[in-house]
N, C-alpha and C positions, 0 to 999 in steps of 0.2 A: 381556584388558582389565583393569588395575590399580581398584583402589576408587578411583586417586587422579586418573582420567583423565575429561575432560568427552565428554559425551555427541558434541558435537558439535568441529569442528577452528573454529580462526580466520576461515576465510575464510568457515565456515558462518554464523555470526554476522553477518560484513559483509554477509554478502546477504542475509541476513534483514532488518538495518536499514536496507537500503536498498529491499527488499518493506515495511516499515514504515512507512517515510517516504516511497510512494507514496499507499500505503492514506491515513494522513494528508492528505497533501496534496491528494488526493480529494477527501476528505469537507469540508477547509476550501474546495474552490472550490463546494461543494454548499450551500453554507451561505449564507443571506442570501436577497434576495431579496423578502423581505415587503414592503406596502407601508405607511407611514408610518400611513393613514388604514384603515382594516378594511373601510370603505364604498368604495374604490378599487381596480382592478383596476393592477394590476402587471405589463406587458407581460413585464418582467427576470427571470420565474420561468420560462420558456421561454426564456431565452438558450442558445445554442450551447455553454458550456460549463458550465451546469449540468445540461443532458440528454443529453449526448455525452460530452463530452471526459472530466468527472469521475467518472463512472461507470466510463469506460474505465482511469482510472486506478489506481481503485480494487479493480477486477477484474484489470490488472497488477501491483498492490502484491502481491493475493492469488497470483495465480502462482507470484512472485519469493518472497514466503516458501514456498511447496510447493516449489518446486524446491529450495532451500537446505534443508530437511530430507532430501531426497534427492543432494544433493549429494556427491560424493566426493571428494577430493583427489587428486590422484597419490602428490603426492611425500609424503601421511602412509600409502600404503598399505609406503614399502620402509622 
């Protein structure tokens, strides 16, 4: 390996920013929910995709960068 070579290939990169821009997208469908008034309960802080789906997402963002660190290419091994 050259001093001049990246740790990682091209395609590692795409799939990291695309584990990135799960992670992301998670955490913005996590967000919100509060209710206007402090003294008010806020049924929408138990919606279906702030306790499921976003989570879920967030922990495939997390995946999808681990896997792109292990990731290998073929065609950069010949």
């Amino acid at each position: 390996m050259n001093n001049n070579e990246l740790a990682f290939g091209k395609k590692n990169y795409m799939i990291m920013l695309a584990g990135i821009a799960l992670v992301v997208i998670g955490y913005f469908l996590m967000a919100g929910g509060q209710a206007e008034n402090p003294n008010e309960f806020n049924p929408e802080v138990f919606s279906t995709v702030r306790i499921t789906i976003a989570p879920t997402l967030v922990l495939l963002g997390f995946g999808v960068v681990g896997l792109s660190v292990f990731y290998k290419d073929k065609a950069e091994n010949n």
